[in-house]
C-alpha positions in Angstrom: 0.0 0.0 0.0 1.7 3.7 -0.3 1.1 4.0 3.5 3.8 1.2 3.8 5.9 2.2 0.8 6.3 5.5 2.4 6.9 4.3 5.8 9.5 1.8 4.0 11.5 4.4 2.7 11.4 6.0 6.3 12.5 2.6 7.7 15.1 2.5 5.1 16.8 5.6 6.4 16.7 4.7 10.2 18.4 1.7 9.0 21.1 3.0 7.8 21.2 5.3 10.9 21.4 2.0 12.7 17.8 1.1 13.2 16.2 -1.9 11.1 12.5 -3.1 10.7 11.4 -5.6 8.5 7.4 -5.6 8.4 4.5 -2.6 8.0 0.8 -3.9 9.0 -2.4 -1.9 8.0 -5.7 -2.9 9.0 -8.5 -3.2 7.0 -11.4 -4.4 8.6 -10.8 -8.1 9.4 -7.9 -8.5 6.9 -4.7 -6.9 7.8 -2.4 -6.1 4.8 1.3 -6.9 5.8 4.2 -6.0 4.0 7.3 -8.2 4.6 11.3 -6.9 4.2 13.7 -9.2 3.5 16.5 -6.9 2.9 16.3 -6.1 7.2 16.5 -8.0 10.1 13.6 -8.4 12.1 12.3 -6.6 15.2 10.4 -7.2 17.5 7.8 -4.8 19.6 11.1 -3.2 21.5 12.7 -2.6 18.6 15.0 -5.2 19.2 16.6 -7.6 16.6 14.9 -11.4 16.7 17.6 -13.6 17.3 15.2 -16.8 15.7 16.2 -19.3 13.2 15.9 -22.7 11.8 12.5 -23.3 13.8 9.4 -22.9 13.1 5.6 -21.5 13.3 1.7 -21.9 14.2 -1.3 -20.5 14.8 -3.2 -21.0 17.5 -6.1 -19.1 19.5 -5.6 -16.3 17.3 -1.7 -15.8 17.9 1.5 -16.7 16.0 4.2 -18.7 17.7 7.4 -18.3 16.9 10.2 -20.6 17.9 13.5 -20.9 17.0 17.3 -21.0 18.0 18.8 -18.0 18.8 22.6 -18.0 18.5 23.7 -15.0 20.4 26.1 -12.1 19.6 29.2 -14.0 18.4 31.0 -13.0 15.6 30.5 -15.2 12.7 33.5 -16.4 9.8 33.7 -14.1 6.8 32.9 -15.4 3.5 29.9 -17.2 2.5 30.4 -20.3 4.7 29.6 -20.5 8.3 30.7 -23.3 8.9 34.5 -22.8 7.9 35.7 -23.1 11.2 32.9 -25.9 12.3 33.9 -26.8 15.7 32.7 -26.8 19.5 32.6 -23.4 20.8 33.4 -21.9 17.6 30.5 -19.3 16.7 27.5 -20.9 15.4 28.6 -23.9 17.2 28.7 -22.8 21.1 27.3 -24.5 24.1 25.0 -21.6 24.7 22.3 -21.9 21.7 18.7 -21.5 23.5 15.4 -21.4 21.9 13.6 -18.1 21.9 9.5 -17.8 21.2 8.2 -14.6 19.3 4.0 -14.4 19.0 1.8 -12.1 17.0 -1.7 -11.7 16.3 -1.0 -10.2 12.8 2.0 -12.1 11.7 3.9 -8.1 11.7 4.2 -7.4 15.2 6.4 -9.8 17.1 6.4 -9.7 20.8 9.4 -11.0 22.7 9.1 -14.1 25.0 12.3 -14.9 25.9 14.3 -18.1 26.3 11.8 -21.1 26.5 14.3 -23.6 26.6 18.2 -23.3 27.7 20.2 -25.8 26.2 23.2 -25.2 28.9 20.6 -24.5 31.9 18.1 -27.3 30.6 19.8 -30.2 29.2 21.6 -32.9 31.3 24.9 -32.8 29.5 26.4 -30.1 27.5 25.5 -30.0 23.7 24.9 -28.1 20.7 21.6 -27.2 20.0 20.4 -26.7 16.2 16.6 -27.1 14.9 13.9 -26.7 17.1 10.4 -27.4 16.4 7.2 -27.5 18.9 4.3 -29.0 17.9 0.7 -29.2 20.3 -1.3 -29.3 21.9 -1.1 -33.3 22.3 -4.2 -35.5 23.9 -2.8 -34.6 27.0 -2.8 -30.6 26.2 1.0 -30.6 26.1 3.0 -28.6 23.9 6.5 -30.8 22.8 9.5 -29.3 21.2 12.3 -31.7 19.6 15.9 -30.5 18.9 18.8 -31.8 17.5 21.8 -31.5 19.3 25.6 -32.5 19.0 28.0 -33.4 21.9 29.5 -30.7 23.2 33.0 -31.7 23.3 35.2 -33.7 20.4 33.7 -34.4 16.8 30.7 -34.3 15.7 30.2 -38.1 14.5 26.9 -38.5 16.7 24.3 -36.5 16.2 20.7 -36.8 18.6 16.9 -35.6 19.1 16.3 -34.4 22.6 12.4 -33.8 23.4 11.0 -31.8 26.1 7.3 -30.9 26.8 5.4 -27.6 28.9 1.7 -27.7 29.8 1.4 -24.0 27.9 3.1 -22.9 24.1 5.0 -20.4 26.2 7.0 -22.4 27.9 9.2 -23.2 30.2 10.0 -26.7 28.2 11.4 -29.8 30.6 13.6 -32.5 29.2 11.7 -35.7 29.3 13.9 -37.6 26.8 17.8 -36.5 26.2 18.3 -39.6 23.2 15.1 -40.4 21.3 16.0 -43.9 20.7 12.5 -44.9 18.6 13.3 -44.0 15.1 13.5 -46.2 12.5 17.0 -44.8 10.9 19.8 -43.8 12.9 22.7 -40.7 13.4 20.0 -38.1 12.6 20.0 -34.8 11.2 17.7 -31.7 10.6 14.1 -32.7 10.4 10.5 -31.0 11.1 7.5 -32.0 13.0 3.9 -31.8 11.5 0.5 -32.1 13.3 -2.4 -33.4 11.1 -6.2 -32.4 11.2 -6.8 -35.3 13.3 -3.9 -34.5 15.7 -1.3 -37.3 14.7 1.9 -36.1 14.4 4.6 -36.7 12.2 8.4 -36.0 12.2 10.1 -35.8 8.3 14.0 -36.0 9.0 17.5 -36.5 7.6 19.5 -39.5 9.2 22.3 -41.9 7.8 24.4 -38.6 8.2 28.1 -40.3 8.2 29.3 -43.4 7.4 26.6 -45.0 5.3 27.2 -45.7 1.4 24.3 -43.0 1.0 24.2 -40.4 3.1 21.3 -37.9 4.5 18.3 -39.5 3.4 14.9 -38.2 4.0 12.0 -39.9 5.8 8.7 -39.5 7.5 7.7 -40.8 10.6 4.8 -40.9 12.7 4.9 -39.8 16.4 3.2 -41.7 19.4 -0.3 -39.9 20.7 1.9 -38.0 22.9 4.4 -36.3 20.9 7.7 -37.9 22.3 9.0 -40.6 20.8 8.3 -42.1 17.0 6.9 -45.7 16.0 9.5 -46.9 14.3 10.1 -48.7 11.5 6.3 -49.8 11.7 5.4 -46.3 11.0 8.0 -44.9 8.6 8.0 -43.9 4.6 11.0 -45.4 3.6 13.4 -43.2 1.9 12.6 -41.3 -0.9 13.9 -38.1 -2.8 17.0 -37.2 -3.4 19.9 -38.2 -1.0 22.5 -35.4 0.4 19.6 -33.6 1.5 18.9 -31.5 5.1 16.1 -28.8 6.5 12.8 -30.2 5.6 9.5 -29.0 6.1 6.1 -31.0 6.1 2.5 -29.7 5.5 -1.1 -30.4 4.3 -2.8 -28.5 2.1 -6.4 -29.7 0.9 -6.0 -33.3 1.1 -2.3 -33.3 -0.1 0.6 -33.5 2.0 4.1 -31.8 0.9 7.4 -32.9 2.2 10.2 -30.4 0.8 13.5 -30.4 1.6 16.9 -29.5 -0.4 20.8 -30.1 -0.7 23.4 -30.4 2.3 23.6 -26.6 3.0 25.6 -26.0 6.0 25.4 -22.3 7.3 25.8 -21.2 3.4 25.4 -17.8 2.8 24.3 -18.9 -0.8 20.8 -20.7 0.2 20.0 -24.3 -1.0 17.1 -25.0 -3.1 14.4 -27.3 -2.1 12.3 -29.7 -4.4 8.5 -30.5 -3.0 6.9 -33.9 -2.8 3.4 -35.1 -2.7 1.5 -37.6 -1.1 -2.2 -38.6 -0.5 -1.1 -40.0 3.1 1.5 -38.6 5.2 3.5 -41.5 5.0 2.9 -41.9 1.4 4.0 -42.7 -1.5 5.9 -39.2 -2.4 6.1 -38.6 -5.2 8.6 -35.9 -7.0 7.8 -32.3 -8.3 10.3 -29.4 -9.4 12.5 -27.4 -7.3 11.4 -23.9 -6.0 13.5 -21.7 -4.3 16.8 -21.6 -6.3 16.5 -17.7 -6.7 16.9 -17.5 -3.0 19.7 -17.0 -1.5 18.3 -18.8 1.8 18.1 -22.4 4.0 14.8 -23.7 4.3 13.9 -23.6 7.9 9.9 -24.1 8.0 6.5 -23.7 5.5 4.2 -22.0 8.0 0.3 -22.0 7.3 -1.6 -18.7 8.1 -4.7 -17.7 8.5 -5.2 -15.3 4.9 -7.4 -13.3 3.5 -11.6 -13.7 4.6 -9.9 -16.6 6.6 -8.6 -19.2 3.9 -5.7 -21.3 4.5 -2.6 -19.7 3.1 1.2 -20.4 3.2 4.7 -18.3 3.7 7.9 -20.3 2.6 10.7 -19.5 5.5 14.2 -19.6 5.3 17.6 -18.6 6.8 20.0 -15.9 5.0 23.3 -17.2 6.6 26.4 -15.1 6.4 24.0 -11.7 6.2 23.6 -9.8 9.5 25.0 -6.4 8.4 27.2 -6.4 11.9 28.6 -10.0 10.9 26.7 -11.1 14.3 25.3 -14.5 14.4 22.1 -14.0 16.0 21.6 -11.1 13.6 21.7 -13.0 10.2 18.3 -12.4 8.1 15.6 -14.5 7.8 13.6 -14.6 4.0 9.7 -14.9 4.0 7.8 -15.3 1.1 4.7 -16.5 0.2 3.7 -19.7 -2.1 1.2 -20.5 -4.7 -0.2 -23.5 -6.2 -1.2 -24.5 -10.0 -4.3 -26.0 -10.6 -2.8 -29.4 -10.0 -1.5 -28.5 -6.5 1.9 -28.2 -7.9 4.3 -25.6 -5.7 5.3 -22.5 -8.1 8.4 -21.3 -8.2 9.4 -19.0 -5.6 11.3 -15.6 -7.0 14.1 -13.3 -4.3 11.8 -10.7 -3.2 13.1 -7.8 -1.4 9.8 -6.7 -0.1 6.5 -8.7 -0.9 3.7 -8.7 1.0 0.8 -11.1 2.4 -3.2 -10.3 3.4 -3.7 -11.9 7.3 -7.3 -12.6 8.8 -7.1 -11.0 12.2 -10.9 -11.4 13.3 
């Protein structure tokens, strides 16, 4: 709207002064019109820069949560790989990764809710935490967040899922498995958790990561009623898609479920792109569509469903911008939203590098 474009071109300034904002809201009615920057980090209501990444989002009771890790204020390799100098207590790699929660009501406004989960504070041993996901409630009204996690001390050959669970989406979250030992496939990697209409839950995940004649291989899993462990081989996909592959996202749309995920991608500043799947059960058959993000310089991190316009399911790809913060900080790299579209056949379009787009949200 030229409300917004004007107010961008004041944010614009300010950021260069040293302040950033990366969303404008106007209300119309029940539909709020939101424009989305992805050329500025995010703020939340303080004016403060969201320290979030590789988690994801939901909507419930007429709020947004958002979770993910937040990395803190060390001072990330130059160049365009992060992971350069991949080691424990190197940045990006520390012992001190927590996971933050963000909500909204109009997917614009972000209030901060701090640290739900300490990873040095709340896990029995010290580790690295990377990817966390909540999903909930369960049967038991529980929300459940998973996380992958690395030893904190010598190499990184082993690679785990810890679980913990609160009665409430804000947290605090209380280890109630360290090792989830369930899963079908072993030495596990980044995944996603989804929770279908009829409240099954599913985790899609990388494993075989090292050591296996084919490596990161993508599956999907279903989860007990409760949220904490899988089923197991009883109640897995198989493999399918390509191999090599990391940060994958599951969701329904209709009666189609997607599984998209993309090539190895570790804290690249270039992006990875992701090809989608589909299925007529979430533990399939997939079957293979085209990739959609290759314009984007950004990681896959979650495809979050919103509430759009006169209240019809609508969807924003998500992704991390590695190697970006403008102060080389690592809980300051961007994040890229966009929003997806669908042919007539359900197939995922393409998704172009938008500096600014915007999105229509059903506040009522």
């Amino acid at each position: 709207s030229p409300a917004c474009k004007m107010l961008g071109k004041m944010l614009s300034l300010l950021f260069l002064l040293g302040f950033v904002s990366a969303v404008c809201s106007i209300k119309l009615g029940s539909n709020t019109n939101v424009t989305i920057n992805n050329a500025s980090p995010r703020v939340d209501t303080q004016g403060v820069i969201m320290d979030v990444h590789d988690g994801n989002t939901f909507y419930l009771n007429g709020l947004y949560y958002y979770y993910g890790a937040s990395y803190g204020l060390c001072k990330e390799p130059s160049g365009g790989n992060g992971c350069s100098d991949a080691g424990p207590g190197n940045c990006g790699f520390q012992l001190n990764h927590n996971v933050s929660l963000y909500t909204s009501p109009d997917f614009a406004t972000w209030t901060n809710h701090g640290h739900v989960f300490e990873m040095h504070r709340d896990h029995p041993v010290p580790g690295i935490l990377f990817c966390p996901k909540v999903i909930g409630p369960n049967l038991q009204g529980d929300f459940v967040l998973w996380y992958n996690w690395l030893p904190g001390s010598g190499s990184f050959a082993s690679s785990y899922y810890g679980v913990a669970v609160s009665p409430s989406p804000l947290g605090p979250f209380k280890v109630v498995t360290p090792n989830v030992t369930s899963l079908a496939f072993a030495d596990v990697g980044d995944f996603s958790l989804f929770r279908d209409d009829d409240g099954s839950g599913y985790i899609i995940y990388t494993s075989h990561i090292q050591g296996y004649p084919t490596t990161h291989q993508m599956s999907v899993e279903k989860l007990n009623t409760a949220y904490t462990l899988s089923l197991g081989s009883s109640a897995n996909s198989g493999f399918f898609g390509q191999s090599f592959v990391e940060a994958p996202a599951m969701f329904k749309r209709g009666s189609t479920y997607y599984a998209v995920f993309g090539q190895c991608c570790c804290y690249c500043q270039s992006g990875s792109a992701v090809t989608f799947y589909k299925a007529i059960q979430p533990l399939g058959p997939y079957t293979s569509g085209q990739a959609i993000s290759g314009a984007i310089p950004a990681q896959q991190t979650n495809v979050a469903q919103y509430v759009g316009a006169n209240g019809q399911a609508d969807y924003i790809w998500q992704g991390d911008r590695w190697q970006s913060a403008p102060d080389g900080i690592k809980g300051h790299d961007l994040t890229y939203w966009g929003p997806m579209s669908f042919d007539g056949q359900g197939n995922i379009l393409p998704l172009e590098f938008l500096k600014e787009t915007s999105i229509v949200v059903d506040t009522k």
